[in-house]
C-alpha positions as CSV (number, residue, x, y, z in Angstrom):
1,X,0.0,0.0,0.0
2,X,1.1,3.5,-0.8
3,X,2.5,5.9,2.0
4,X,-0.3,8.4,0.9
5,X,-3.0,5.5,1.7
6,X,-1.7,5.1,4.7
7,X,-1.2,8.5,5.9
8,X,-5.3,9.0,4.6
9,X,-5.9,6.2,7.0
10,X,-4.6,7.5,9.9
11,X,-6.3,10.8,9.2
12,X,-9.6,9.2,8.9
13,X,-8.3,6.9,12.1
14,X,-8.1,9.9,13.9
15,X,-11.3,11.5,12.9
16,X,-13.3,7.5,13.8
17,X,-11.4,7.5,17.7
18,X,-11.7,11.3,18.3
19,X,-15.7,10.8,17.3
20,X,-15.6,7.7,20.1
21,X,-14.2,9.0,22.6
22,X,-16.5,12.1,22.7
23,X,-19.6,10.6,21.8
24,X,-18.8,6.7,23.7
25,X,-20.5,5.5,20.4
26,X,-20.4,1.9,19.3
27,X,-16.6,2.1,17.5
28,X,-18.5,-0.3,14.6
29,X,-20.7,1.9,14.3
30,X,-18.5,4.6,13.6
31,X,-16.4,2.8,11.3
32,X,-19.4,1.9,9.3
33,X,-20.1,6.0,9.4
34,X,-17.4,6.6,8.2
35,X,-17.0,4.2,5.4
36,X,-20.3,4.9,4.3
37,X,-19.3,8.8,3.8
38,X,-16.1,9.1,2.6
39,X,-14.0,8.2,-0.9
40,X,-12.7,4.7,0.8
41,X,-10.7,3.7,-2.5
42,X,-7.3,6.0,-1.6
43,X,-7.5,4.9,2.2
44,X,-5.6,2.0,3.1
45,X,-8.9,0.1,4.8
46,X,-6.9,-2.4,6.6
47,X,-4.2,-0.4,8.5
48,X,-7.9,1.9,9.3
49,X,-9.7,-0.9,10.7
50,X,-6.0,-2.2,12.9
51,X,-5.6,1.8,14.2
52,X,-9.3,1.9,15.1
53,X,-9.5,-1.4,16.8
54,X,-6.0,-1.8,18.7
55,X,-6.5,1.9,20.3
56,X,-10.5,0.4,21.1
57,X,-9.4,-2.5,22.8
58,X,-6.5,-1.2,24.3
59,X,-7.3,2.4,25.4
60,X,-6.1,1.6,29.2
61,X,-2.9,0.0,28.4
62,X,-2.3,3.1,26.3
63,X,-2.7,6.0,28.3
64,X,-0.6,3.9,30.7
65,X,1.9,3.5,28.4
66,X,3.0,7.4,27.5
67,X,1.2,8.7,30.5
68,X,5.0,8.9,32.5
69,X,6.0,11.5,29.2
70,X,3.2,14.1,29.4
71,X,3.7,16.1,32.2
72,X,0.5,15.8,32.9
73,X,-2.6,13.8,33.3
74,X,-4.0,12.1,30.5
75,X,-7.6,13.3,31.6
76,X,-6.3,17.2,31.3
77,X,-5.5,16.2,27.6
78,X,-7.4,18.0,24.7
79,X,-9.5,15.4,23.2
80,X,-8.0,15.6,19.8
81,X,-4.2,15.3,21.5
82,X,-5.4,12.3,23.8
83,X,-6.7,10.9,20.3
84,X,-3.5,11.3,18.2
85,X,-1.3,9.9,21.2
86,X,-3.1,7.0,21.7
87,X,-3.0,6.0,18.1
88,X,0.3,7.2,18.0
89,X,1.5,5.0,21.2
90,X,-0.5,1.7,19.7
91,X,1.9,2.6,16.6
92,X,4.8,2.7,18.7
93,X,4.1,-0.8,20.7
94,X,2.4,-2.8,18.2
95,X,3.6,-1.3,14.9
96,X,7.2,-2.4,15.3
97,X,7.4,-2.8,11.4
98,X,6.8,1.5,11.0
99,X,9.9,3.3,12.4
100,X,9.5,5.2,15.3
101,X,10.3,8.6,13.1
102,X,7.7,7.6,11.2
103,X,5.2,7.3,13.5
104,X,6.4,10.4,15.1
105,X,5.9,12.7,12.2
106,X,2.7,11.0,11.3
107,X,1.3,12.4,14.6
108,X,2.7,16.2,14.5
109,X,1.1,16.3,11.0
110,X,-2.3,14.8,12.1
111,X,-1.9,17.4,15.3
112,X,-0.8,20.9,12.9
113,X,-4.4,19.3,10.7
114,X,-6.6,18.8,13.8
115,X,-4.9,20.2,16.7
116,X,-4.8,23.3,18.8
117,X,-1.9,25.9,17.5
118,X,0.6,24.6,19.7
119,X,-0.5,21.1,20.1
120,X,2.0,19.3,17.5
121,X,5.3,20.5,20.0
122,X,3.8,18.9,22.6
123,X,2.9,16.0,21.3
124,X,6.3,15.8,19.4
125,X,7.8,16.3,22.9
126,X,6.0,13.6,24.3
127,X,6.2,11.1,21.8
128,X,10.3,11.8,21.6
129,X,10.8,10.8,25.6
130,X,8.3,7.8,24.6
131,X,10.5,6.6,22.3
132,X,13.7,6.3,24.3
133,X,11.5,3.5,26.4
134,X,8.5,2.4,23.8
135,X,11.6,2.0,21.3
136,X,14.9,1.6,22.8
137,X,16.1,-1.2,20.6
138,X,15.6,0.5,17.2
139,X,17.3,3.6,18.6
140,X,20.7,2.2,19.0
């Protein structure tokens, strides 16, 4: 699959979990939304339907997992940062195949599209300390 298919994916990834977690909607039911409303055919449908169900299923292990590199609580988060860092994090545990700059950059472009002015620094900020323990082997 294309980079550009993935990269529409995560955007639409984003947009599915952000809807969830401020609606606590059936995640299905979102996904279904979703691919009901939008162009599906330049979206890499698979890695979609991975993003949206590891950060469903996972949500607590998550928020546990980069909760030591935010500097604060995960429940004084902006919705739509909580939402790009917890796909971001499921990237960074279970995606071992995408490098970590990858994953990295994916999220301060999803965070300049969706997020507040300042939000992709902190989220870059975050995800860097992450990294060092989320990724310590591919750093070396």
């Amino acid at each position: 699959m294309k980079p550009q298919a993935r990269k529409k994916a995560r955007e639409l990834a984003v947009q599915a979990l952000y809807s969830w977690l401020m609606s606590g909607n059936d995640i299905k039911q979102i996904e279904l939304h979703l691919a009901t409303t939008n162009d599906m055919t330049k979206i890499d449908m698979g890695y979609f339907k991975v993003l949206l169900e590891g950060v469903a299923e996972d949500v607590e292990v998550l928020d546990q997992a980069i909760k030591p590199y935010l500097g604060r609580l995960p429940n004084e988060l902006d919705p739509i940062e909580k939402t790009i860092l917890r796909m971001a994090t499921f990237e960074l545990v279970e995606r071992l195949d995408i490098p970590y700059k990858v994953v990295i950059n994916e999220a301060i472009e999803l965070a300049k599209i969706y997020g507040a002015e300042e939000s992709h620094k902190f989220i870059n900020g975050a995800l860097d300390k992450a990294v060092k323990t989320l990724r310590k082997d591919e750093r070396k």
